[in-house]
C-alpha positions in Angstrom: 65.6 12.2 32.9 64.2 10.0 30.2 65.1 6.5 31.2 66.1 4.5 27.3 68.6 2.4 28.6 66.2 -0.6 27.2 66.7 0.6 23.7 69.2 -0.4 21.3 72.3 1.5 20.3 70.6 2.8 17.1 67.7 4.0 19.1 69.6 5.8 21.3 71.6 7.4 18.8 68.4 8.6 17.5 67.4 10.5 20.6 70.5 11.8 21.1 70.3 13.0 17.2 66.6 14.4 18.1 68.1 16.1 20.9 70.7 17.9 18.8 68.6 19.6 16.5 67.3 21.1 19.3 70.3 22.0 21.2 72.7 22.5 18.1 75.1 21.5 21.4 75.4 18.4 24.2 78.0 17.9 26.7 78.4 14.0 27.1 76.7 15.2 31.1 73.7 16.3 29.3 73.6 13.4 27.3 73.8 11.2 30.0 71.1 13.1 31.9 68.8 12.8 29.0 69.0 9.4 28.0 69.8 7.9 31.8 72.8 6.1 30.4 76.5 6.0 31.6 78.9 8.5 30.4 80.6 5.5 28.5 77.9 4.7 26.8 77.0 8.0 25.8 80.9 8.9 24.3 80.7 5.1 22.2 77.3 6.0 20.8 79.1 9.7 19.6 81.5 8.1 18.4 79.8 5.7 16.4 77.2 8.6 15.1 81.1 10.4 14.1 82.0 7.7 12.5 78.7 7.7 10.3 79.1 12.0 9.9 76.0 12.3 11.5 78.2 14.1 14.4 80.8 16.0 15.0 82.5 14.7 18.8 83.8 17.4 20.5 86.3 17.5 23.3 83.3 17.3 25.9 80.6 16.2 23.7 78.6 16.6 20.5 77.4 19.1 17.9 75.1 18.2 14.9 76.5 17.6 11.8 74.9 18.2 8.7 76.9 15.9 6.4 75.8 12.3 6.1 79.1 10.3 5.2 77.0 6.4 5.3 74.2 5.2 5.2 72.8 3.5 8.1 72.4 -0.4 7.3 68.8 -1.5 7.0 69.4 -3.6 10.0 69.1 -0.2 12.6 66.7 1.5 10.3 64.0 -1.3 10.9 64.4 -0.4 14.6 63.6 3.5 14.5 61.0 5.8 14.3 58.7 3.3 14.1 55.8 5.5 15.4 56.7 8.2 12.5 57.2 6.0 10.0 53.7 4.4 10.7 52.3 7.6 10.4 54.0 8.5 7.3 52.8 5.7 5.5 49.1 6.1 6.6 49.3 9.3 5.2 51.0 8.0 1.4 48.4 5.2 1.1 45.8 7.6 1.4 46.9 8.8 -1.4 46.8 5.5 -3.5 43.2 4.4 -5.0 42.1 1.5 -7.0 43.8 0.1 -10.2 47.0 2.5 -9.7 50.3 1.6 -10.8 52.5 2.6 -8.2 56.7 2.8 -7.3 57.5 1.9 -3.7 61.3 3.0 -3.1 63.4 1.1 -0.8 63.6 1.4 2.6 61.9 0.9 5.8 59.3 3.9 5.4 58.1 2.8 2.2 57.6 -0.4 2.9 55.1 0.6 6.1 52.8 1.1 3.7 52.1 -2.3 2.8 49.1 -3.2 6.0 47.6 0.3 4.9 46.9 -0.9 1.1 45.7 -4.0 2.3 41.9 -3.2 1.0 42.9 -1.9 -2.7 42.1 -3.9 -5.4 44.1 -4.1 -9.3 46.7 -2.1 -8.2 49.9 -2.9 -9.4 53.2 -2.7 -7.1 56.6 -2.0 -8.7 60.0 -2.3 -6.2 63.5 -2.3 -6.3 63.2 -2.9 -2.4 63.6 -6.8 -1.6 61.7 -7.0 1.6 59.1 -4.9 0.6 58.1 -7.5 -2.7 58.1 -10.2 -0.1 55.9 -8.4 1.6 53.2 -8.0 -0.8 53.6 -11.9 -2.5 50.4 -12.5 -0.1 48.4 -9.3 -1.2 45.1 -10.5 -2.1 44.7 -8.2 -5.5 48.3 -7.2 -6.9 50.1 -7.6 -9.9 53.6 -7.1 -8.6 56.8 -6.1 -10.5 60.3 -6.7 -9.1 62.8 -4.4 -10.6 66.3 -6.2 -11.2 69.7 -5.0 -11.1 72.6 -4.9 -8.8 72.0 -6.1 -5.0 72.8 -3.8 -2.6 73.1 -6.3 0.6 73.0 -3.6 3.4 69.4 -2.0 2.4 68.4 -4.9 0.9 67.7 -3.2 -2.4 68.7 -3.1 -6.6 70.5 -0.1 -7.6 72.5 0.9 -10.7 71.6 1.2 -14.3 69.9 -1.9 -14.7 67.5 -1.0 -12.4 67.0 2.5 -14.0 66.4 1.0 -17.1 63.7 -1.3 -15.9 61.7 2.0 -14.7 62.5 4.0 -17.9 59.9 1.4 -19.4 56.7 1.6 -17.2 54.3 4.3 -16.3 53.5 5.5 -12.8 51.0 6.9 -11.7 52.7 7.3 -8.2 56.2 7.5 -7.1 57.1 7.7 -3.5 60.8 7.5 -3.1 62.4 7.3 0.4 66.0 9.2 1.3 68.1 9.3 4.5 69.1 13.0 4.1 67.3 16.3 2.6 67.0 19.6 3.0 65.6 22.9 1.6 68.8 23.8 -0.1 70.4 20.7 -0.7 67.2 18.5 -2.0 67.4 15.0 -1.6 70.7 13.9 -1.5 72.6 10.1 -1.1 76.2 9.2 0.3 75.8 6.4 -2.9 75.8 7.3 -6.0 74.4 3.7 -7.6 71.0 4.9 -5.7 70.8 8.1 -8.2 69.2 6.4 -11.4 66.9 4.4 -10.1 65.6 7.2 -8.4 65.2 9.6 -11.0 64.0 7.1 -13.4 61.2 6.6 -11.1 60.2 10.1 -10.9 60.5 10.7 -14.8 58.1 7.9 -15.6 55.7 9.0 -12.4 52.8 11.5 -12.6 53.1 12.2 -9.9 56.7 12.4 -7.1 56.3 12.0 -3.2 59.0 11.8 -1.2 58.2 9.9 2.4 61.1 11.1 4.7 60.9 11.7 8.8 61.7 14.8 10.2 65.2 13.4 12.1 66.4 12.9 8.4 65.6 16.9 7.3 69.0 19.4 7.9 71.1 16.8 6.6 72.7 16.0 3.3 75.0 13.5 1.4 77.7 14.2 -1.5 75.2 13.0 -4.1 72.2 15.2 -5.0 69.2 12.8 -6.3 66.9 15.8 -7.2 65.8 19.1 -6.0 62.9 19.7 -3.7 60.9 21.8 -6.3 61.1 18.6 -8.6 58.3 16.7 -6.0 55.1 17.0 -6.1 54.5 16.0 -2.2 56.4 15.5 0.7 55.1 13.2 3.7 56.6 13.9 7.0 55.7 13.7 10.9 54.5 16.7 13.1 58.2 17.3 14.3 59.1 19.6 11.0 58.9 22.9 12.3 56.8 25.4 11.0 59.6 27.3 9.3 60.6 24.8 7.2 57.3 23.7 6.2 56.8 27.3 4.7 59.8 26.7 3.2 59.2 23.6 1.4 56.0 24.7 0.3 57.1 28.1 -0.8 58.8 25.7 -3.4 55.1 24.4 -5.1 55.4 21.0 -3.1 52.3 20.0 -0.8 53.6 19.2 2.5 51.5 16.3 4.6 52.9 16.4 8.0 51.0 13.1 9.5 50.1 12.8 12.9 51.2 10.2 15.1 48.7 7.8 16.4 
């Protein structure tokens, strides 16, 4: 039994999310057995990953759902796969060098890769992602651009046209964009649509597209397709994307990093 009863709700969720993709199927007994929590505690956190569409609660448990109805505030995303989302951003910065111009999406991921480009010199930084500008204000050698536009106050980000339009006029030599849900089939999708043109702007003024994205977020899509697979140039994941779909992706022309954990 794997004792997480000191983690917070949106950990758990997570395992019990990791767990799934395994199982396809969890009775609320093998949940509890899993986790080491109470049966109540295990049919509130199904019902709050329901309520997200990350879910589907059955009558005695949970199947995985491959719909993503919300997207999680930016609040429980700080919280999770933090040992993945380390890894994943070792594994983009390595791919930055001196004097690049580079995009840095919002969202937690992304912004992990601030400690690893501590050591690059002239490079400049462009955001839409609030926290992730703060972050780099006391980087000894950047010339940092914060894209404008509408606030979104749950991830802490600009969206919408405005911030599209700021991105139409520079040129990247990196993107890396960050998404909650994508898959094979389905690309890289979003449950909000003012997230589209920012996105695509940033890849259409980019040489060069990666998309930094753990594997819990991979089978899973939202209503709003940002761009296809085939349109990226890289995708940096952890070790948990299976084989399969690692052929798959890269049977598309996109370089797959799957970065180990430390």
């Amino acid at each position: 039994m794997a004792k997480t009863t000191a983690l917070i709700p949106e950990q758990r969720r997570q395992q019990i999310l990791r767990h799934l993709r395994t199982e396809q199927v969890l009775s609320y007994r093998q949940i509890t057995d899993l986790l080491g929590i109470s049966q109540m505690t295990a049919r509130r956190d199904v019902a709050v990953l329901a309520e997200q569409g990350r879910v589907k609660a059955t009558q005695g448990g949970a199947t995985l759902a491959t719909r993503l109805l919300n997207e999680p505030r930016r609040a429980e995303k700080a919280v999770t796969g933090l040992a993945e989302k380390t890894a994943i951003a070792r594994a983009a910065a390595e791919m930055v060098t001196d004097s690049m111009t580079v995009y840095l999406d919002a969202g937690t991921t992304v912004q992990a890769m601030r400690p690893f480009l501590e050591q690059r010199t002239g490079l400049t930084v462009v955001s839409n992602d609030l926290s992730t500008v703060l972050a780099f204000l006391d980087h000894p050698s950047v010339d940092l651009i914060s894209v404008g536009g509408r606030v979104d106050p749950d991830n802490q980000s600009t969206i919408g046209r405005l911030a599209a339009l700021t991105l139409a006029e520079l040129s990247l030599d990196v993107a890396f964009l960050s998404s909650s849900s994508w898959d094979a089939r389905h690309g890289v999708t979003t449950p909000v649509e003012a997230k589209i043109e920012a996105k695509r702007a940033a890849m259409a003024s980019a040489t060069t597209t990666a998309l930094l994205a753990d594997s819990g977020k991979f089978g899973s899509y939202a209503k709003y397709r940002v761009l296809s697979l085939d349109e990226l140039d890289t995708v940096v994941c952890d070790p948990a994307l299976g084989d399969d779909d690692t052929e798959r992706i890269e049977a598309l022309g996109v370089d797959v990093v799957r970065a180990p954990l430390a």
